[in-house]
C-alpha positions as CSV (number, residue, x, y, z in Angstrom):
1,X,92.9,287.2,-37.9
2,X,89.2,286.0,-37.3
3,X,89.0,288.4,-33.9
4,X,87.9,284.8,-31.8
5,X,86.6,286.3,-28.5
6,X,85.7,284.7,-25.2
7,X,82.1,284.3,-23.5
8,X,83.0,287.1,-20.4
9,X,83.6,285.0,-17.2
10,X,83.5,286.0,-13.6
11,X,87.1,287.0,-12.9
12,X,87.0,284.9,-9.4
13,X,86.2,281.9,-11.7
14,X,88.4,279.0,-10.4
15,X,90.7,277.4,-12.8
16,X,89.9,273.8,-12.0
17,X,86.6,274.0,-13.3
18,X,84.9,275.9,-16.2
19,X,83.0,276.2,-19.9
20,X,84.4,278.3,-22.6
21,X,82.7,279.0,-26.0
22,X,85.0,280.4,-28.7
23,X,82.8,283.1,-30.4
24,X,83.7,284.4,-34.0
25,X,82.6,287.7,-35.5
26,X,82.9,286.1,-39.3
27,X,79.6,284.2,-39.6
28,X,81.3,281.7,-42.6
29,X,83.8,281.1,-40.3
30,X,84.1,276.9,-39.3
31,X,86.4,275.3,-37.3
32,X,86.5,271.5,-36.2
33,X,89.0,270.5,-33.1
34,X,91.3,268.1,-33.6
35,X,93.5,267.7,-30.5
36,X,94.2,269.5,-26.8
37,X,97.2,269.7,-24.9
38,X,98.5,271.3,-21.5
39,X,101.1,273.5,-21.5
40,X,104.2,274.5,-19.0
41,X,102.3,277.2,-17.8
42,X,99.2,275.0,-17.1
43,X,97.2,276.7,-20.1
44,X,95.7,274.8,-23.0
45,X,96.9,274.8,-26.6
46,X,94.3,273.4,-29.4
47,X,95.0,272.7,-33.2
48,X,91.9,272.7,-35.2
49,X,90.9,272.8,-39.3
50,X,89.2,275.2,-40.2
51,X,86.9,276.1,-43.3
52,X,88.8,277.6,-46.4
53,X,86.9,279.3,-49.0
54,X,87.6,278.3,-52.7
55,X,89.4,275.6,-51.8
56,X,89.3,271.7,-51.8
57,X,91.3,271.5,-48.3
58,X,90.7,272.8,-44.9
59,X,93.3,275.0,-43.2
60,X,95.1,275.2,-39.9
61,X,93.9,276.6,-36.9
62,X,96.1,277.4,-33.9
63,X,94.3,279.0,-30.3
64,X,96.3,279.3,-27.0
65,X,94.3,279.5,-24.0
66,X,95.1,280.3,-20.4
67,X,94.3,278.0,-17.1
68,X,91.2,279.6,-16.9
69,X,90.2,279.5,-20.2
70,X,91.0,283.3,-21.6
71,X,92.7,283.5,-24.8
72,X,96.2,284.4,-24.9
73,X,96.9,283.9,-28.6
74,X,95.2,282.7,-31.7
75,X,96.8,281.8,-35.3
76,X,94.5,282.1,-37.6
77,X,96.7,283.4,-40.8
78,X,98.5,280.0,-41.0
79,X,100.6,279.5,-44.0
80,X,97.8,278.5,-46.7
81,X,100.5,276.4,-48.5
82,X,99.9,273.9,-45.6
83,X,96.4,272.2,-44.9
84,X,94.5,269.4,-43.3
85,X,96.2,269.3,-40.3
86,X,96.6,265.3,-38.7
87,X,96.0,265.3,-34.5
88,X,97.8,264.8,-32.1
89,X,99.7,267.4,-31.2
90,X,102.9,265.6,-29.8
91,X,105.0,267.4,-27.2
92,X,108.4,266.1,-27.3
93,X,110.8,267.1,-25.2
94,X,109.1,270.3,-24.7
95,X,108.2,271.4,-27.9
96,X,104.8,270.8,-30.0
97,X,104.5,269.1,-33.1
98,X,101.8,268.0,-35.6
99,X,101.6,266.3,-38.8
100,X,99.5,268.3,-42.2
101,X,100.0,268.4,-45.7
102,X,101.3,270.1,-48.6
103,X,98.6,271.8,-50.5
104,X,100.7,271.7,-54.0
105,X,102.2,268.3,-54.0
106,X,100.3,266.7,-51.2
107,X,103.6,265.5,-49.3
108,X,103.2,265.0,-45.6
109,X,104.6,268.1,-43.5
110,X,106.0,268.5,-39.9
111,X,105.4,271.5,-38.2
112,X,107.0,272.5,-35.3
113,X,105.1,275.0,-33.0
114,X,105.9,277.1,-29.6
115,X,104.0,276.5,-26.8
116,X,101.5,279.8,-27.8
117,X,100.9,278.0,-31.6
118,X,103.5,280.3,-33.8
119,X,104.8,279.0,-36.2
120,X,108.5,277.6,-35.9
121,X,109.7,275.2,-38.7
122,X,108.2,273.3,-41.1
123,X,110.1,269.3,-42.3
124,X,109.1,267.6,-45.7
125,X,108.4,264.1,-44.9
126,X,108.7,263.0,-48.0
127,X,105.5,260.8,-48.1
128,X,102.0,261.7,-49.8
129,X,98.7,262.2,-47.8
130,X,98.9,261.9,-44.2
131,X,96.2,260.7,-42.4
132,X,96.8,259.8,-38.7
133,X,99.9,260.5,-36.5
134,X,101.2,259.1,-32.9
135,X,103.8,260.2,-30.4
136,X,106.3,257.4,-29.8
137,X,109.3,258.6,-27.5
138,X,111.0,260.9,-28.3
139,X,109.6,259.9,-32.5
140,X,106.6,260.5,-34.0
141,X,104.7,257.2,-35.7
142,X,103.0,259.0,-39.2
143,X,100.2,256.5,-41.5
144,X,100.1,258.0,-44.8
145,X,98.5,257.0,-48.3
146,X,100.3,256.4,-51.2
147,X,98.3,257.2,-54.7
148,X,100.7,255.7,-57.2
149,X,100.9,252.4,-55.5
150,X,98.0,252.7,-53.7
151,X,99.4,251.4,-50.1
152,X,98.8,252.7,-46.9
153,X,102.5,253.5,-45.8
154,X,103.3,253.3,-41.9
155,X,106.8,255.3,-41.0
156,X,109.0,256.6,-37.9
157,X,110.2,259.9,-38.1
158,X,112.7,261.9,-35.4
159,X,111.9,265.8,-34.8
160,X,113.7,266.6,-37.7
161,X,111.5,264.7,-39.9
162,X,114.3,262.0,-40.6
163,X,113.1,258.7,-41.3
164,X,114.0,256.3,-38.1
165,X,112.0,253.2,-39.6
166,X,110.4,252.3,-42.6
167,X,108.2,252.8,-45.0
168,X,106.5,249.7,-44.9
169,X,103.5,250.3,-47.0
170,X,100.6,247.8,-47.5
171,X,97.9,247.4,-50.7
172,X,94.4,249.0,-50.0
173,X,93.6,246.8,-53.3
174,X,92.9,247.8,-56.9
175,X,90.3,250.1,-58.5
176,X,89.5,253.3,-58.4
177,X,86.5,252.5,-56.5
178,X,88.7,251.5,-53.4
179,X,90.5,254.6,-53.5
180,X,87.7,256.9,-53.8
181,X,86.8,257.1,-49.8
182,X,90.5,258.1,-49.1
183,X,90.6,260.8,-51.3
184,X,86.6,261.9,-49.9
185,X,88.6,261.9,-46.4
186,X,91.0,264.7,-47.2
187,X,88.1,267.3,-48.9
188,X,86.2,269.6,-47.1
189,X,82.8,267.9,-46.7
190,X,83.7,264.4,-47.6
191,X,83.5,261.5,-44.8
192,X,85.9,261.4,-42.6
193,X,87.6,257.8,-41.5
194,X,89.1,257.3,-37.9
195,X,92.8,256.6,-38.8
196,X,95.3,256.0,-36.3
197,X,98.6,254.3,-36.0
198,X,100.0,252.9,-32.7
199,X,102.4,250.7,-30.7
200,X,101.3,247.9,-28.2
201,X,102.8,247.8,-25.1
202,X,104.7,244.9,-26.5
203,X,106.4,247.1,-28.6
204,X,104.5,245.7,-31.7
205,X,102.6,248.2,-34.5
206,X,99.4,248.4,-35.4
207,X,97.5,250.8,-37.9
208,X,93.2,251.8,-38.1
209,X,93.2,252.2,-41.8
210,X,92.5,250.7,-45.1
211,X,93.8,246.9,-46.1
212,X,92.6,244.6,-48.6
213,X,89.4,246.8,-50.1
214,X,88.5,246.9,-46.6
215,X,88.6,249.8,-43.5
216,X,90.2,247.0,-41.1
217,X,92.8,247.5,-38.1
218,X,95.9,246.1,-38.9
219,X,99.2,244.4,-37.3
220,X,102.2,244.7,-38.7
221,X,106.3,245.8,-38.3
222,X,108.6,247.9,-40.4
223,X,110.2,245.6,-42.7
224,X,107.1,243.0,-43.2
225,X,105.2,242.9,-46.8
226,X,102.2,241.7,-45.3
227,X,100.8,241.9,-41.8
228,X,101.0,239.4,-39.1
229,X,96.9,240.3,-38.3
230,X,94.2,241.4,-39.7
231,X,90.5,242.7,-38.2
232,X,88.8,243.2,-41.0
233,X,86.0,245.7,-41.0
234,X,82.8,246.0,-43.8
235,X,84.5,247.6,-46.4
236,X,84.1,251.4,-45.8
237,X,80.5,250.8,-43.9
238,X,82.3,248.7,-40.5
239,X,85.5,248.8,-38.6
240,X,87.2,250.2,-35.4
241,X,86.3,254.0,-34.7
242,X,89.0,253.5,-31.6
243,X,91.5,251.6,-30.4
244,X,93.9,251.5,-27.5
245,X,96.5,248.9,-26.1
246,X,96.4,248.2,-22.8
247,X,98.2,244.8,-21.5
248,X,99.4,242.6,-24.2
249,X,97.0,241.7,-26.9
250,X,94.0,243.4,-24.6
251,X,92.4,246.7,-26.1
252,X,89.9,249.2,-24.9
253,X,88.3,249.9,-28.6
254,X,84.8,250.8,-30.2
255,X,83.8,249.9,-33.7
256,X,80.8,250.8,-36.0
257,X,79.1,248.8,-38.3
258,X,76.7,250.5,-40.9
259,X,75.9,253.4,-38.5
260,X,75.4,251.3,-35.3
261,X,78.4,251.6,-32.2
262,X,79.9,248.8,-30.2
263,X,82.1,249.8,-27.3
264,X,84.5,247.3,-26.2
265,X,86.3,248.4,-23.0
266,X,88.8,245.5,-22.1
267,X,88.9,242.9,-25.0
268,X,91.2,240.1,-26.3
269,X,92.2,241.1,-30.1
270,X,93.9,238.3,-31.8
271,X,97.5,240.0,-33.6
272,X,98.1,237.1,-35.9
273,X,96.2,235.9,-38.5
274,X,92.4,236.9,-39.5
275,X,89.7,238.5,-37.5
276,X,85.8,239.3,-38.7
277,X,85.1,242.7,-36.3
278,X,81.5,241.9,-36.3
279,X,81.9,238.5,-34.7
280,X,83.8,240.8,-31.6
281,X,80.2,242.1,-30.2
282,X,80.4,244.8,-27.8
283,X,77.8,247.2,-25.7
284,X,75.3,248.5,-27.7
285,X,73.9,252.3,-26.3
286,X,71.3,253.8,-28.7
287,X,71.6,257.0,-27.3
288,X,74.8,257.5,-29.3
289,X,74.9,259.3,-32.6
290,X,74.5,257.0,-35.6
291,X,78.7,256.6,-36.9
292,X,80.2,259.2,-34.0
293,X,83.7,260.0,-33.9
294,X,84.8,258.3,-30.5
295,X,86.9,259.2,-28.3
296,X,88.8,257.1,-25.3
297,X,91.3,257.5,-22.7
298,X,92.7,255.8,-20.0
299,X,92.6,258.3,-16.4
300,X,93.7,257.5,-13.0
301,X,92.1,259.0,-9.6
302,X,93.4,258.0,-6.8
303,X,93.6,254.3,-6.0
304,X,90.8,253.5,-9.3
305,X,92.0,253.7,-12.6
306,X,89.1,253.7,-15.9
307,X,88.9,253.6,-19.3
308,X,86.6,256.8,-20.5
309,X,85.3,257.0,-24.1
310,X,83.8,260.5,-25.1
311,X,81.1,260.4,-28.0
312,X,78.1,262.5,-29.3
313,X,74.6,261.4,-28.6
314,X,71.5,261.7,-30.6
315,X,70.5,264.8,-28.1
316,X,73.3,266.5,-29.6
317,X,75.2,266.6,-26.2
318,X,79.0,265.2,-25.6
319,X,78.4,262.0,-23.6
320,X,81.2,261.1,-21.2
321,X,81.2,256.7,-20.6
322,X,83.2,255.1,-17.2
323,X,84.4,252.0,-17.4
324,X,86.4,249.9,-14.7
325,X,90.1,249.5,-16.9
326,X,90.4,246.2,-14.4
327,X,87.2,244.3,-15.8
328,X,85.4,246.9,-18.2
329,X,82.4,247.0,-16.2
330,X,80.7,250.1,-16.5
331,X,80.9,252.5,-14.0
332,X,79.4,255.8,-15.0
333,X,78.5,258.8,-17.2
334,X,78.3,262.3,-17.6
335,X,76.5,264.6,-20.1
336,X,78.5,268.0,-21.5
337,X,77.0,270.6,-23.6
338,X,73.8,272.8,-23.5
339,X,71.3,274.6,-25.4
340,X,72.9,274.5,-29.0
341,X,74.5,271.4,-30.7
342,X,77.9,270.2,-29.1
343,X,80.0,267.4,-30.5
344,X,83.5,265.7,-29.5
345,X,86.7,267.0,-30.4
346,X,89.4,265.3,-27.9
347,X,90.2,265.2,-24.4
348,X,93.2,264.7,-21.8
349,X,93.5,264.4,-18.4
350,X,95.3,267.3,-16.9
351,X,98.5,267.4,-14.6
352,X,95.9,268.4,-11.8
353,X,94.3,265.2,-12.3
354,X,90.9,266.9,-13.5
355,X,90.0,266.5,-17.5
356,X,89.6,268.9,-20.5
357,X,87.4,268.3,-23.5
358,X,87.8,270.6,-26.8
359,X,84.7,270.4,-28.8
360,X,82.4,272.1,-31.3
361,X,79.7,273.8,-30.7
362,X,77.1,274.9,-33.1
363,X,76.4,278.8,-32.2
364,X,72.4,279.9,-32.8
365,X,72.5,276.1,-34.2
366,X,74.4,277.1,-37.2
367,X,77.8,278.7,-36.4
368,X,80.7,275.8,-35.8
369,X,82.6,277.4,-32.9
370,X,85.5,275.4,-30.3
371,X,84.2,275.1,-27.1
372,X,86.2,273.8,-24.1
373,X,85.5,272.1,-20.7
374,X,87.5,271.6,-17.8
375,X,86.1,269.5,-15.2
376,X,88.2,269.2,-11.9
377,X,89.9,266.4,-10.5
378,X,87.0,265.9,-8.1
379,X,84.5,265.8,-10.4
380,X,86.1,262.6,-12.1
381,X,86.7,261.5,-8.2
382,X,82.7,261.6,-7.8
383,X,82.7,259.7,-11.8
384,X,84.8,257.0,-10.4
């Protein structure tokens, strides 16, 4: 086990508000968050990757946290078999899932976790290199690759990894060319794409991944051989970095385009037919980081409900945007991080209405370490 210890706190330290940095003895240590979740007992649970030495993959990290912070448990002796671990963790009726693969064959695995991160079982899905998973019910949504036919394959799965719909997988085109920044996604070092999979409140699916030579979002069913809608993206240089249904064909989403960001709180996305992303604007704020990983999230305090996106800025910090969910007006923000380098992992609102945001943080500016906020529910009152 890597010996992870925890920045001493003062023992009086409330547990609706606090900063926690995840210190590692092992300086080649790495570890990059991937998702945060509350647990029964009103702790935290995060899955991150982690660095593996000789090795194309990145492992599994597991690290249980109390209310407060304070670790309770940490896994860090994972089965090596399994590796690139897929957020979210889905909790379905009360127990913790999340999707990573095979290191042998590559074949998409579901691993079922307790509530500190042990290990329970793990399911062969039967599909090749997952790349973006969603809760849906009491199912989980998976979007994998699929290297022989080169498709991207969307699929519904119960808990124990049946198949409840699908696969429906659609052409990323030909060449090896067009496959290369799929495989770069899945090795340690190589660029990593913002896959997703959802369902619209309609009920309808959609998928953030590669169509047509192009890194486009897509809308389609199980069943279809083509989509009903495409937004097409710049090849592997444009395209959505986050997307979220709201009401009918209106998303909160960002995109990027050759480095630069576009957020787009409340906007109409057309499901049928075709789309050009660049023609869809968006706010422009040049104190993000060129290509960040966003973030977004819709909260509720009190009688105000917003749409936040969480992003990294250019001043290395974790920037936290506001926006009304009613009109997508902006609202307000707020700046995390300090002294070293901090980037986004994920966030959640918490059952006490307040938030939590998993990060990294860059120890002595060098040493990838998870850090974790927890800002209480009056401090998104006062955002709001």
């Amino acid at each position: 086990m890597a010996g992870a210890c925890l920045e001493k706190a003062d023992p009086t330290l409330e547990q609706n508000s606090f900063t926690r940095i995840y210190d590692d003895a092992d300086f080649s240590a790495a570890y990059t968050p991937l998702d945060v979740q509350q647990t029964s007992d009103g702790g935290y649970l995060i899955l991150a990757s982690k660095r593996i030495a000789d090795s194309n993959f990145s492992g599994v990290y597991l690290l249980k946290v109390d209310k407060v912070g304070s670790i309770v448990n940490e896994v860090d002796d994972f089965d090596s078999q399994y590796v690139n671990p897929v957020g979210p963790l889905s909790l379905i009726q009360g127990a913790f899932y999340f999707i990573c693969m095979d290191s042998n064959l590559q074949e998409a695995q579901l691993i079922k976790i307790t509530e500190t991160g042990e290990f329970d079982t793990a399911t062969p899905l039967g599909l090749t290199y997952p790349v973006a998973s969603a809760t849906d019910g009491n199912s989980l949504l998976l979007l994998s690759y699929n290297n022989t036919d080169k498709l991207m394959v969307m699929s519904q799965h119960t808990t124990s990894g049946a198949i409840a719909a699908g696969p429906s997988g659609f052409s990323i085109g030909v060449g090896d060319e067009t496959e290369e920044p799929i495989i770069n996604h899945f090795l340690q070092g190589g660029k990593k794409f913002p896959f997703s999979i959802g369902r619209m409140t309609s009920g309808s699916l959609y998928y953030n991944g590669f169509y047509n030579y192009t890194f486009s979002l897509v809308f389609a069913s199980f069943g279809a051989s083509d989509p009903s809608g495409v937004v097409y993206g710049q090849q592997d240089d444009g395209g959505f970095s986050a997307v979220k249904s709201l009401n009918g064909n209106t998303f909160a989403a960002s995109r990027f385009n050759f480095g630069d960001n576009f957020l787009l709180p409340t906007t109409e996305l057309s499901t049928n037919g075709l789309t050009i992303g660049t023609d869809l604007g968006g706010f422009t704020l040049p104190e993000l980081a060129a290509n960040t990983p966003v973030r977004l999230i819709t909260l509720t305090s009190g009688e105000s409900s917003a749409i936040l996106y969480a992003a990294n800025t250019q001043s290395k910090q974790i920037a936290l945007l506001f926006y009304n969910q009613s009109d997508g007006s902006f609202v307000s923000s707020r700046y995390l991080g300090f002294s070293n380098p901090f980037e986004i992992g994920n966030l959640i609102q918490t059952a006490d209405g307040g938030l939590v945001v998993c990060g990294v943080t860059y120890v002595a500016g060098r040493f990838p370490r998870i850090c974790l906020f927890k800002l209480s529910k009056d401090d998104i009152a006062g955002q709001l």
